[in-house]
C-alpha positions as CSV (number, residue, x, y, z in Angstrom):
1,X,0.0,0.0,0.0
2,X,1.6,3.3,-0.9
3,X,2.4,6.0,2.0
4,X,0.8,8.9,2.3
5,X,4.2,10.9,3.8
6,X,7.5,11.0,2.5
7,X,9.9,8.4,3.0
8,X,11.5,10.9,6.0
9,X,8.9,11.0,8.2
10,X,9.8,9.8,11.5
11,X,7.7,6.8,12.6
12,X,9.8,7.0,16.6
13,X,8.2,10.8,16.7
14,X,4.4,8.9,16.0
15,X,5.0,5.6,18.3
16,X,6.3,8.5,21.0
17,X,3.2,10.8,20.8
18,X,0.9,7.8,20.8
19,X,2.0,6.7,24.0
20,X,1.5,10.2,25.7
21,X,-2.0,10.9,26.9
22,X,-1.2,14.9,25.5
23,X,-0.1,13.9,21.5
24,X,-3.4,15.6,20.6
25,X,-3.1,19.2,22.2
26,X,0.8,19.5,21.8
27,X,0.5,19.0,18.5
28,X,-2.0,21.3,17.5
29,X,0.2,23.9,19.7
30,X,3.1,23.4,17.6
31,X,0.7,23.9,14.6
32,X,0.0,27.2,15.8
33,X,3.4,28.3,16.6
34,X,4.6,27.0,13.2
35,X,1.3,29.1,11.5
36,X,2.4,32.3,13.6
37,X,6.2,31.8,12.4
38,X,5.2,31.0,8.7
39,X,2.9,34.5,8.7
40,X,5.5,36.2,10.2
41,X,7.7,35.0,7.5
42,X,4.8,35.9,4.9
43,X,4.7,39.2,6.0
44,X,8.8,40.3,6.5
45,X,8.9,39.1,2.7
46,X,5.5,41.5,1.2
47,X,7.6,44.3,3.2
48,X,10.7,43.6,1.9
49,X,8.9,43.5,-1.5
50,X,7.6,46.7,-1.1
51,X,11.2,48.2,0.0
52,X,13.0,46.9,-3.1
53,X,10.0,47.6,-5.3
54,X,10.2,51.1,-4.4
55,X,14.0,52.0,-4.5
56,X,13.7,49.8,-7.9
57,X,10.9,52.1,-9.7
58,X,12.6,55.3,-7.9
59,X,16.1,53.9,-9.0
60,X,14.4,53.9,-12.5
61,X,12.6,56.9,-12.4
62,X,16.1,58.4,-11.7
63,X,18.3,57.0,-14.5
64,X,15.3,58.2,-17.2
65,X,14.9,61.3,-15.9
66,X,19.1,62.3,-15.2
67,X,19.5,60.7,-18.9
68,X,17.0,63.1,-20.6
69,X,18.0,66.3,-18.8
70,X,21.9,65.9,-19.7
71,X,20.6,65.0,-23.0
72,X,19.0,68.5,-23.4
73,X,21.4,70.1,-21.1
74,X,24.5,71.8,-22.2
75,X,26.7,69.5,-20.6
76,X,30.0,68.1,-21.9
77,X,29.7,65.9,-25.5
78,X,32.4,63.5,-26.2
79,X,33.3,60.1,-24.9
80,X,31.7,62.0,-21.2
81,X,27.9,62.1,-23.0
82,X,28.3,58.2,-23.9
83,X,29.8,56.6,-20.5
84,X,27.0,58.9,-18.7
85,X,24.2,57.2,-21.0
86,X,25.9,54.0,-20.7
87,X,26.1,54.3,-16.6
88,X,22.4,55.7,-16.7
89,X,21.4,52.4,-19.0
90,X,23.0,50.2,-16.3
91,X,21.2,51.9,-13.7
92,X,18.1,50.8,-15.4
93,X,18.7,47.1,-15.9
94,X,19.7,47.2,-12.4
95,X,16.2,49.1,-11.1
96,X,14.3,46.6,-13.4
97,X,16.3,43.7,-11.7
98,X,15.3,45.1,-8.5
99,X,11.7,45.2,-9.6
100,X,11.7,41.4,-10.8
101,X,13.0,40.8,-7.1
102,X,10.7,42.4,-6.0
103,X,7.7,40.7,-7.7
104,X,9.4,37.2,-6.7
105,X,9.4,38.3,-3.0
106,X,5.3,39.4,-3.4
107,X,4.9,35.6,-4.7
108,X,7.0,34.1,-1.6
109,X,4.8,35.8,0.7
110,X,1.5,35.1,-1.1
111,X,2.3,31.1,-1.5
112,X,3.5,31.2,2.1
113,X,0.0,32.7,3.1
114,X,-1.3,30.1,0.8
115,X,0.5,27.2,2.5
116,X,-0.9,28.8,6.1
117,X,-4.4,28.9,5.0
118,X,-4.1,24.9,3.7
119,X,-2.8,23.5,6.9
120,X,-5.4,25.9,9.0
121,X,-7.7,23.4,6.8
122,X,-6.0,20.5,7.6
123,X,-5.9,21.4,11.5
124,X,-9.6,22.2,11.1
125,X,-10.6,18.9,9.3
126,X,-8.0,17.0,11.4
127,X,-9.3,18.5,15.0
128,X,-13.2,18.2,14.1
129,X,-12.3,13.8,12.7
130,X,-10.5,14.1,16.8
131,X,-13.3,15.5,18.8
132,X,-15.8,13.3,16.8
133,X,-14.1,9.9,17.6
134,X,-13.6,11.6,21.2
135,X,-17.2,12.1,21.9
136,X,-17.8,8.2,20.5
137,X,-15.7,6.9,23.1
138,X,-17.2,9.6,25.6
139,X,-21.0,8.3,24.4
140,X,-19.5,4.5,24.7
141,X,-18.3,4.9,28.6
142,X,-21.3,6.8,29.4
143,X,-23.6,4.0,28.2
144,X,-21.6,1.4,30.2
145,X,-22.3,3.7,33.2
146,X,-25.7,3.5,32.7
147,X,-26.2,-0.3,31.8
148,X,-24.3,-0.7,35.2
149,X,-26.5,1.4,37.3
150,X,-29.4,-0.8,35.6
151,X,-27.9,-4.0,36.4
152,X,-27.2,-2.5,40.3
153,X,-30.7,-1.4,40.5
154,X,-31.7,-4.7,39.6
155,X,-29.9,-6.9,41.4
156,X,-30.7,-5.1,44.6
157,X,-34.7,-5.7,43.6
158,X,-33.6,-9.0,43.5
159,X,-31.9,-8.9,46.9
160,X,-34.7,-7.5,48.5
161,X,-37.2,-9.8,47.4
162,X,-35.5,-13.2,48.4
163,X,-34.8,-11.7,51.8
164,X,-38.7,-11.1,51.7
165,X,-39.3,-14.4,50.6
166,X,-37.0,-16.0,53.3
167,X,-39.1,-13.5,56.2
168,X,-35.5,-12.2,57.3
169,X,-35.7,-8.5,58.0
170,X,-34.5,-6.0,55.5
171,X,-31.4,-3.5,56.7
172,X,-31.3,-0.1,54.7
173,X,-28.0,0.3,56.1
174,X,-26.6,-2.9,55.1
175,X,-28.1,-3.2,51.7
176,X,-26.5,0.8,51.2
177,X,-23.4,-0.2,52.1
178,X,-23.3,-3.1,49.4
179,X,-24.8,-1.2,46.8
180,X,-23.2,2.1,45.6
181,X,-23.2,3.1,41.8
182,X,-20.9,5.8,40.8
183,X,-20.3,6.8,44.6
184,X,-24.3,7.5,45.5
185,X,-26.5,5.2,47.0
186,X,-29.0,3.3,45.3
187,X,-31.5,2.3,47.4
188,X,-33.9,5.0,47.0
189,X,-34.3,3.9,43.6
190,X,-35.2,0.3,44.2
191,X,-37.8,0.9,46.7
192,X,-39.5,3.1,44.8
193,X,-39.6,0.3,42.0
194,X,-39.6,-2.4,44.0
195,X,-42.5,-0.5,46.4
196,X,-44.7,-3.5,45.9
197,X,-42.2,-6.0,47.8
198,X,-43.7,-4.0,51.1
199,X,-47.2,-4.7,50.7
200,X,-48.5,-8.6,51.5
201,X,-46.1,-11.3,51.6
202,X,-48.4,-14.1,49.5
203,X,-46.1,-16.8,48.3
204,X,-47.6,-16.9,44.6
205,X,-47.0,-13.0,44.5
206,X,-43.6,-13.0,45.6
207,X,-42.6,-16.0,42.7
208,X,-44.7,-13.6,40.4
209,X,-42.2,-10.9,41.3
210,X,-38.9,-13.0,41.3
211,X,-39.4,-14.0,38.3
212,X,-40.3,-10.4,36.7
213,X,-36.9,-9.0,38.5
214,X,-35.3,-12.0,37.6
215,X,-36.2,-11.6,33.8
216,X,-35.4,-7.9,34.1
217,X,-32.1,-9.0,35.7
218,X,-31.1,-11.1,32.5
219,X,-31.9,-8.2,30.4
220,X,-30.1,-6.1,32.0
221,X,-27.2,-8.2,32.4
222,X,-27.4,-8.9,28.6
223,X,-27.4,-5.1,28.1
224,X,-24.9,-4.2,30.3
225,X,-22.5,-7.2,28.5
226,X,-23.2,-5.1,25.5
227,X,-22.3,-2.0,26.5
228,X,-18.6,-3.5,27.9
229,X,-17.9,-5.2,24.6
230,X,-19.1,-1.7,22.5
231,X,-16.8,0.4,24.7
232,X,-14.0,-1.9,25.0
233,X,-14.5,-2.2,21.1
234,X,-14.6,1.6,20.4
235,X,-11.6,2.1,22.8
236,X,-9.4,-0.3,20.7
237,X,-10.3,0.9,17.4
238,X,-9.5,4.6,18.8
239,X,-6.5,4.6,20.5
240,X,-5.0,1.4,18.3
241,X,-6.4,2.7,14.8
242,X,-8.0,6.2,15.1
243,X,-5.8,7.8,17.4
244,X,-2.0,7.0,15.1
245,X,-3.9,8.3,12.2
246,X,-5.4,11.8,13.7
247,X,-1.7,12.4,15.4
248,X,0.0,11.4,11.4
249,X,-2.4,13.9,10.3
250,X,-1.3,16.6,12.4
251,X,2.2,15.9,12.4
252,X,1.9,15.8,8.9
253,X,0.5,19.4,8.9
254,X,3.5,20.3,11.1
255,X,6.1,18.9,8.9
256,X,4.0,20.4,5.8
257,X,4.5,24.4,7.1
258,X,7.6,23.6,8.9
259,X,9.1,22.6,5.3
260,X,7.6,24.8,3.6
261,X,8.1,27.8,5.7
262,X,12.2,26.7,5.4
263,X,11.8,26.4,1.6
264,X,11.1,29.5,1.1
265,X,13.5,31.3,3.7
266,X,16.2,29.6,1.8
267,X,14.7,30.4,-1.5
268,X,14.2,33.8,-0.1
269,X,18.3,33.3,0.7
270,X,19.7,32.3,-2.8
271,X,17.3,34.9,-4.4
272,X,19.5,37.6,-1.8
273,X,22.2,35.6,-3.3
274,X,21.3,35.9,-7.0
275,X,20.2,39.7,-6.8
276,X,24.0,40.7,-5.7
277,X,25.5,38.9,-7.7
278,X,23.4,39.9,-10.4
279,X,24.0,43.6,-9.3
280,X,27.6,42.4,-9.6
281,X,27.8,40.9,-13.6
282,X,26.1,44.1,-14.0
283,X,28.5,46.5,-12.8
284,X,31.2,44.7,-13.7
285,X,30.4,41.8,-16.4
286,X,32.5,38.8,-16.3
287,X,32.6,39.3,-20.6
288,X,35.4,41.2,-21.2
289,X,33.5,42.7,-24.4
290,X,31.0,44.3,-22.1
291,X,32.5,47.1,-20.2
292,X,31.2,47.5,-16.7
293,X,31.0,50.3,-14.8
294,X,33.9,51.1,-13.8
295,X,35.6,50.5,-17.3
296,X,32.9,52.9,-19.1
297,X,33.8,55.9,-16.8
298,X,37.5,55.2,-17.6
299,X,36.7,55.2,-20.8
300,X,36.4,59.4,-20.9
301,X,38.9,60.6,-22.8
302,X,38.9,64.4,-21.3
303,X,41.5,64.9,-23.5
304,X,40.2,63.4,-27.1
305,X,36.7,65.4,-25.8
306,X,38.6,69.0,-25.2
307,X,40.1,69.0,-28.8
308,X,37.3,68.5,-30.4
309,X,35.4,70.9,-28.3
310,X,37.9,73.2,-29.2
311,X,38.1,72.9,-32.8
312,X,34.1,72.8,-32.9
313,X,34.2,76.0,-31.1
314,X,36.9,77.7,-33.2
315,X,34.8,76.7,-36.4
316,X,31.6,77.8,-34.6
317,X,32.9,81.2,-33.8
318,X,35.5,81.5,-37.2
319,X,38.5,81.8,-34.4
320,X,37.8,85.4,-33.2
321,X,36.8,86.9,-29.6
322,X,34.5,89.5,-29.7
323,X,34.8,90.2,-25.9
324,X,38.5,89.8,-25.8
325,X,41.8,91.5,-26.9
326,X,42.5,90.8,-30.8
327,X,45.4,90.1,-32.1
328,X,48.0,92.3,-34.3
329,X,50.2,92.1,-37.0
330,X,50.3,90.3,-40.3
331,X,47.8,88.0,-41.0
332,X,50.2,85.0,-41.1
333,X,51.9,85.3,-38.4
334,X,51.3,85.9,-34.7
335,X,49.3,82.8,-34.5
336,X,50.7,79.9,-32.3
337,X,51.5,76.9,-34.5
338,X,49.5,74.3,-33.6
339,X,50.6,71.9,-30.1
340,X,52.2,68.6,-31.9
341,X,51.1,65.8,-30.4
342,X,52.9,64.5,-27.1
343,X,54.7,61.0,-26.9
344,X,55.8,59.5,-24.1
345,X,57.9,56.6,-23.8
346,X,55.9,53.2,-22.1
347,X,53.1,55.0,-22.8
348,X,51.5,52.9,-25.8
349,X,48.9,50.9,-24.9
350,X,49.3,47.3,-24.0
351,X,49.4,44.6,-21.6
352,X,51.7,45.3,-18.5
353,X,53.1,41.7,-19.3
354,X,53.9,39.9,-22.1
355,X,51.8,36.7,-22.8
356,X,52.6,33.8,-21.5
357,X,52.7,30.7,-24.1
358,X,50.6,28.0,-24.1
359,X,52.5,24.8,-23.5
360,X,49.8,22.3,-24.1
361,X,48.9,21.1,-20.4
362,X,46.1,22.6,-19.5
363,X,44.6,22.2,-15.5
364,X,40.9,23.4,-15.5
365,X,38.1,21.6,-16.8
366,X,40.4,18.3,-17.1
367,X,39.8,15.1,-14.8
368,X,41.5,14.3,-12.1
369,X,42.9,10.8,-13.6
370,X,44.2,12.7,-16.9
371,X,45.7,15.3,-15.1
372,X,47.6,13.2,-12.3
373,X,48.4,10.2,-15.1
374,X,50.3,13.0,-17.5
375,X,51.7,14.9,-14.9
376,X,52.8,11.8,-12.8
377,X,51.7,12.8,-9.8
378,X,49.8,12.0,-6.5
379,X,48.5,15.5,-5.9
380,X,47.4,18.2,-8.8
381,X,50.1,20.3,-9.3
382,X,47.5,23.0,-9.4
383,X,46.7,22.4,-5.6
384,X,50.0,22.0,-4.2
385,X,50.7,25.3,-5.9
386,X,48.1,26.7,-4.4
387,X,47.9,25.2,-0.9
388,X,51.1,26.1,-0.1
389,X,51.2,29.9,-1.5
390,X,47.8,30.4,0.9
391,X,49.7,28.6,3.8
392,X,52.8,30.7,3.3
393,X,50.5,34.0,3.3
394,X,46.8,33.8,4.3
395,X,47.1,31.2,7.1
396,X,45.9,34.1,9.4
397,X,44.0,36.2,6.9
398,X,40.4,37.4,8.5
399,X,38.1,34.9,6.3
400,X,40.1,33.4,3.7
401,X,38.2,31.4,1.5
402,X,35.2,32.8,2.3
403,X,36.0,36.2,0.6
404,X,36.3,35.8,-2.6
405,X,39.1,37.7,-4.8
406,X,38.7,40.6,-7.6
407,X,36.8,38.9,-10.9
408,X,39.2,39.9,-13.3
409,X,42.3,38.8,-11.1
410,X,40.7,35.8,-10.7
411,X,40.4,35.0,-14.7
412,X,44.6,36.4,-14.9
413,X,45.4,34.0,-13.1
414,X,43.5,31.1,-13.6
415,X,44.7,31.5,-17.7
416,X,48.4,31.9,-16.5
417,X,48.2,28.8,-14.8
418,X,46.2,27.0,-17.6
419,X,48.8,27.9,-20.3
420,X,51.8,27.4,-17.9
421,X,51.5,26.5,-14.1
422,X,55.1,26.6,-13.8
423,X,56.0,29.8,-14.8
424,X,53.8,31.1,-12.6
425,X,55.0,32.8,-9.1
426,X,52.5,32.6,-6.5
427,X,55.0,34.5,-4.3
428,X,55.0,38.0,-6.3
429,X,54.0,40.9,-4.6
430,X,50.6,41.0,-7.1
431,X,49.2,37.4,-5.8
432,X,50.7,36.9,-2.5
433,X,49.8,41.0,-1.5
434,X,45.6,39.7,-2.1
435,X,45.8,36.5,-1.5
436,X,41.7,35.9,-1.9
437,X,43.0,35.5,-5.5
438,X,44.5,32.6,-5.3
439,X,41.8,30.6,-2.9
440,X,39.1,32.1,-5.4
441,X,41.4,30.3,-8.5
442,X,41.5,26.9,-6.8
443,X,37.4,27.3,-5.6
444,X,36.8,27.7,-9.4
445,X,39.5,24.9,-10.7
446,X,37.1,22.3,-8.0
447,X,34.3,24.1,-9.5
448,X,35.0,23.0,-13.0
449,X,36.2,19.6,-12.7
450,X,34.2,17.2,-14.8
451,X,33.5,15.4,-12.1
452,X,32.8,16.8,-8.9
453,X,35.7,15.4,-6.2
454,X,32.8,13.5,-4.4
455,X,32.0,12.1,-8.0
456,X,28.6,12.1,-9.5
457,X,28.4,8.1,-8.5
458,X,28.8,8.8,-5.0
459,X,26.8,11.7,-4.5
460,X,23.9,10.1,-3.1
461,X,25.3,7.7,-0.7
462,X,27.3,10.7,0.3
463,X,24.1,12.5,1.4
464,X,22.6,9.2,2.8
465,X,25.5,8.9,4.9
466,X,25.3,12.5,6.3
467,X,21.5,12.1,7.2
468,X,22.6,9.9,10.5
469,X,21.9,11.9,13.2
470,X,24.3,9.8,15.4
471,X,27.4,11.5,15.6
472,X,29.3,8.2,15.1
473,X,27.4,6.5,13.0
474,X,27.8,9.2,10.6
475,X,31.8,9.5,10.9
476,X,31.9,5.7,10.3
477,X,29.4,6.1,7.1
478,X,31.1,9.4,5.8
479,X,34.9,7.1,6.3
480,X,33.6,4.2,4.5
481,X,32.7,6.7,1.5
482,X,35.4,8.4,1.4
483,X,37.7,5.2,1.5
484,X,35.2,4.2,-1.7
485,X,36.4,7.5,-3.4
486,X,38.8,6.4,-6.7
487,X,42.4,6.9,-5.8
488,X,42.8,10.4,-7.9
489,X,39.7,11.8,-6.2
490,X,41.3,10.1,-2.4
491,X,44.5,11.5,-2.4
492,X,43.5,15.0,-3.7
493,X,40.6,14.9,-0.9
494,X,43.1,14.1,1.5
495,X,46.0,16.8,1.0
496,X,43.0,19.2,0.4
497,X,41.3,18.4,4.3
498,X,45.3,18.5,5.5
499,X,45.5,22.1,4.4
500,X,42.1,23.1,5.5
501,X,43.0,21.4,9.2
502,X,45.5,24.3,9.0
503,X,43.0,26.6,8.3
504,X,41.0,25.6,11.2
505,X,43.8,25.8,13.9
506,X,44.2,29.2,13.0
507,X,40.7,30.1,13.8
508,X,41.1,32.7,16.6
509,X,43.6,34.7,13.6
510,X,41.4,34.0,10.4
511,X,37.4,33.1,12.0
512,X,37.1,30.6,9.8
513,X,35.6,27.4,11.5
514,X,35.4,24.1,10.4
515,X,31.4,25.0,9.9
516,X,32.7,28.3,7.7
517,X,34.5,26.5,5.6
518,X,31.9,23.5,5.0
519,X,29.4,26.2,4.1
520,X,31.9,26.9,1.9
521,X,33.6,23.5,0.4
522,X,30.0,21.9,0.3
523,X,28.8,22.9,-2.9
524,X,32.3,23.2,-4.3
525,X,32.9,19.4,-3.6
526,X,29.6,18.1,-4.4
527,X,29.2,19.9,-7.7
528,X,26.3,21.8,-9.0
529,X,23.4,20.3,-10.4
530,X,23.9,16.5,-8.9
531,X,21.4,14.5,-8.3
532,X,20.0,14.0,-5.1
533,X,18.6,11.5,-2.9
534,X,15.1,12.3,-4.3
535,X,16.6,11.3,-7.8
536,X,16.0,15.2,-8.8
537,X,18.6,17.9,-9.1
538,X,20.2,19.4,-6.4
539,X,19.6,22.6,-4.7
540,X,18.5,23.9,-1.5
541,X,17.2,20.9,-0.1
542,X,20.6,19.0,-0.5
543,X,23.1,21.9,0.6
544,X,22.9,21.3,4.3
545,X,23.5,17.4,4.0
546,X,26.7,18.5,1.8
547,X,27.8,21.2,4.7
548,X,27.1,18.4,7.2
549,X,29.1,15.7,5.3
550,X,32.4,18.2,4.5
551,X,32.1,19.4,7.8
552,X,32.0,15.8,9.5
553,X,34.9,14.8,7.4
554,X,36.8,17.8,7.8
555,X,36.2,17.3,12.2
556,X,37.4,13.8,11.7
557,X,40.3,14.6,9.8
558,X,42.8,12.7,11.7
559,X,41.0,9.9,12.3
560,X,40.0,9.4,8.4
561,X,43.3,10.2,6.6
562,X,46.1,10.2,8.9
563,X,47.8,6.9,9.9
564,X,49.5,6.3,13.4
565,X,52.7,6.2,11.6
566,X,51.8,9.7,9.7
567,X,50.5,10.9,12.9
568,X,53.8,9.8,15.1
């Protein structure tokens, strides 16, 4: 029979609130809370969709309006005219980004009100199925009650009439004491049914009687029988069937908002993400034949723009001044030749360096096994090159790795070290002076590896093996995957974690934690766009298990990769 809840939902939670006498009530708190926290959520996200919507449409009203006022200003012409309507241009892609953003936020927070409003329906449904099953056990164990008094009543009839029969004197106090239902006496009741016990004691009117009471007796009996087996039967099918299914509904409603409240906080993340970086590529694309920025205000030429404002402005007014002195003499002469045109030595433009040539043995975007078998080595040249350059300098550098370097820096070096890693010095004054270049280039040469160093194969059990929420169990799970990595992807895993246990014992100088640097290594490791456990892509879901299973391995370090003899 198929499940009606993911594979993850946790049966020891349901066998844990069945056995509590409270499973009902606490879980329709935590409903609320959850509900509260979710439109809480709901609403932060339609105000922070109103923010962004605003500064986008007055960051665009801006850029229009400063663009069409220099254009019919008398401002400056020239190369100034087009990096100001350039700059203005990317002022608008940037407002309408801001907009999109926004609009993205507004659906967040109306799906998140959406998902509130469903499990309100659920609770509903889910409470009113509880209280009706409730008041059928309530109904049961109220009729028992009451098929017991009937039998009581009975019985002391019964009581009464044989000690008639038998001429022995009838006690009110004795037969009281014998005969309480639901802690009140009883005997009220059967005299004034049995009233006609008192009058005349004829033999054949007394057998009359018992056997009335007595018939009475067996019908009650028979309908107090009844009324055990109904109750005891509607209090097994409730707290044996009924009961695990209402508390599975509700804990499915908690898990439902709970999820989906966390969905969209982290979608609400990478969107934060994606809008900055976006921001970023705008101002400063990563194509070098789009000019960010900061390139299109460099690109006024004030000089280029004043010569030809000046010789515009000598044609426009034929050369003379009308409000100024005029010039003497004969017409060819006492005029200035005109200024030749400066040269300065070095100043030609050109790349500061020559290129460097390409010697055939490139390092990004190449498997591990290719690289290691043609270079004949245990380690990637790349990361050894690396490792020990951010060792040597950024060992106690505030956030290494998780600051990332200047973009174009980044590209320098990453194509000096694919055309020829050995030429390259890591210890020049221009990489070891910043050296968030050089932890950005190896982030990016991990990044494009075909295979990701946890391998696409392995992805999965990698992610199953961080799910254990025992601390062991999940070293030992994490150590038998990575003992199962291939022998390229091992021994680069291993000198990798070596050089990040550095990192992490120089905490109190850099801040980086062995939790900082999984949030960073996760995705880097794991590789974008795996698949997950689900079978589907990747994403949010996934990126804590990957933080978990770097930063298990990375806590473990010693224990995974280094041997007593290593150790020693």
């Amino acid at each position: 029979m198929a499940t009606l809840v993911e594979p993850s939902f946790d049966e020891n939670i349901l066998r844990a609130l069945c056995e509590t006498d409270c499973g009902v009530p606490l879980l329709m708190d935590r409903i609320k809370q959850s509900m509260v926290s979710c439109r809480e959520a709901a609403a932060f996200l339609k105000r922070r969709a109103g923010v962004e919507d605003e500064y986008g449409r007055a960051m665009q009203k801006l850029a229009r309006q400063a663009a069409n006022e220099y254009a019919t200003s008398e401002a400056k012409a020239g190369s100034f005219v087009n990096a100001w309507q350039s700059s203005m241009r990317t002022h608008e892609v940037m407002a309408d980004n801001r907009i999109k953003f926004a609009a993205r936020l507004n659906e967040m927070s109306d799906e998140l009100s959406n998902l509130a409003k469903e499990v309100e329906k659920s609770r509903k449904a889910t409470k009113d199925l509880a209280n009706r099953y409730e008041r059928s056990l309530q109904e049961a164990e109220t009729n028992l009650e009451k098929a017991k008094s009937r039998f009581d009543i009975t019985a002391e009839e019964l009581e009464r009439l044989l000690l008639q029969k038998e001429g022995e004197p009838f006690k009110d106090s004795a037969m009281q004491g014998r005969s309480p239902v639901n802690g009140k006496r009883v005997i009220g009741k059967a005299v004034a049914k049995g009233g006609m016990l008192l009058k005349g004691k004829n033999p054949q009117n007394l057998q009359r009687q018992e056997e009335e009471i007595r018939a009475r007796m067996s019908t009650a009996s028979d309908g107090y029988r009844k009324c055990v087996n109904d109750a005891q039967t509607v209090r097994q099918e409730y707290f044996n069937f009924q009961l695990p299914r209402i508390l599975r509904a509700f804990k499915e409603c908690v898990d439902e908002i709970d999820l989906g409240t966390q969905y969209h906080l982290a979608r609400y993340a990478f969107l934060c993400e994606s809008i900055v970086h976006s921001d970023a590529t705008i101002i400063s694309p990563p194509d070098e034949n789009s000019p960010g920025l900061k390139a299109t205000m460099e690109s006024i030429d004030n000089r280029t723009d004043f010569k030809t404002y000046m010789q515009a402005y000598i044609y426009a007014h034929g050369g003379t001044n009308t409000r100024g002195p005029r010039r003497t003499g004969p017409p060819d002469e006492g005029f200035l030749p005109p200024i030749p045109p400066m040269h300065h030595p070095g100043s030609s433009p050109g790349p500061s360096h020559a290129p460097i040539p390409d010697k055939g043995r490139p390092t990004f975007g190449v498997s591990l096994g290719d690289q290691m078998s043609r270079d004949d080595v245990d380690v990637p040249p790349i990361v050894t090159k690396c490792c020990e350059a951010i060792e040597k300098y950024g060992l106690d550098t505030q956030g290494v790795y998780r600051i990332g370097g200047t973009h174009s820096k980044v590209l320098k070096l990453k194509e000096r070290l694919d055309r020829d890693l050995d030429s390259v010095n890591l210890d020049a004054d221009e990489w070891s002076s910043d050296i968030s270049n050089v932890t950005s280039v190896l982030k990016l040469w991990l990044r494009e590896l075909p295979d990701p160093l946890f391998t696409s194969s392995q992805h999965a059990d990698f992610l199953e093996a961080a799910r254990n929420e025992n601390e062991r169990a999940r070293h030992i799970r994490l150590h038998e995957r990575v003992n199962a990595l291939p022998d390229p992807n091992y021994s680069t895993l291993k000198y990798l974690m070596g050089h990040l246990h550095k990192i992490v014992q120089h905490e109190a100088q850099n801040s980086m934690s062995v939790q900082n640097l999984a949030i960073v290594f996760g995705p880097t490791l794991f590789g974008q766009g795996q698949p997950g456990i689900n079978g589907q892509l990747n994403g949010m879901a996934d990126a804590s298990l990957q933080n978990k299973a770097v930063e298990t391995i990375l806590e473990h370090y010693t224990d995974i990769f280094v041997d007593e003899g290593e150790e020693s």
